[in-house]
Phi, psi and omega in degrees: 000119138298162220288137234254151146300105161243122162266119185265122171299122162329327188298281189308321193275316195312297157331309178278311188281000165255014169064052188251104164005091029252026180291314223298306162345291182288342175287321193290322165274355152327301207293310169311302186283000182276286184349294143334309176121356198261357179223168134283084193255171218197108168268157164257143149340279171343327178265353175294316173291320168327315203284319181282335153285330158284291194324332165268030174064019194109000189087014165304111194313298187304356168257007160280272189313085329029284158342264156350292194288341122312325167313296181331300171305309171325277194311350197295340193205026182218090121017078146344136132239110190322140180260115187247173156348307146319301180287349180269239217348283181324310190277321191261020196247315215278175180230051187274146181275344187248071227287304186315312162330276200312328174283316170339305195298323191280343140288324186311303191329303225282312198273343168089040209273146172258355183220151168234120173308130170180119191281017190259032217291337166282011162265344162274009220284339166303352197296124189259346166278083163049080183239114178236187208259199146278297198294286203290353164304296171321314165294324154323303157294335167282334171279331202241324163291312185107002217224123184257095205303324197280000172288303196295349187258357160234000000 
């Protein structure tokens, strides 16, 4: 396999930046191999505003820079990808039950991703990309790399 494409479902990063239980471990070494360099990972715009909306509890002002100040990092190794038009037509064209899904998905198309993260994996089940867990990826990586991630994070 060569270095893998990721769109990370909001469930998972929200895992890692709120270091949230019993997800967080296996997010955090996602997060390593994109850092590093063995992935690509790939956020939509869209979710940026999301992320901070969650993260800051609903938009509580004393909780936005903090918010913000994670965001940040994240993006420091983590891949924009613009929500345009295309995807917004296509997502409001699906018969997807969930439009945020169906745009996630409709970015993966557009970026041409080889995985989509996401611990929601039955909110994909139309999916024609891949959808996995953080534990079955990481086995994925391992089977097919060689490279045991629970090595490298310590």
């Amino acid at each position: 396999m060569s270095q893998a494409k990721l769109l990370l479902d909001s469930n998972v990063i929200i895992d890692y930046l709120n270091e949230r239980e019993p997800f967080y471990h296996k997010a955090r070494l996602i997060m390593i191999a994109g850092r590093i360099g063995d992935l690509d990972l790939f956020v939509s715009s869209s979710q940026i505003t999301d992320l901070l909306y969650v993260l800051s509890e609903g938009g509580k002002k004393s909780l936005v820079p903090k918010a913000q100040e994670k965001l940040r990092g994240l993006c420091t190794f983590v891949n924009v990808v613009n929500v345009g038009r295309n995807e917004v037509d296509a997502m409001l064209l699906s018969s997807w039950a969930d439009p945020e899904d169906a745009l996630l998905y409709e970015v993966a198309l557009n970026t041409k991703v080889d995985f989509v993260l996401s611990r929601n994996q039955q909110d994909f089940e139309s999916s024609l990309i891949p959808v996995l867990d953080c534990d079955e990826f990481l086995t994925l990586l391992k089977a097919t790399k060689g490279i045991d991630y629970e090595l490298v994070a310590t």
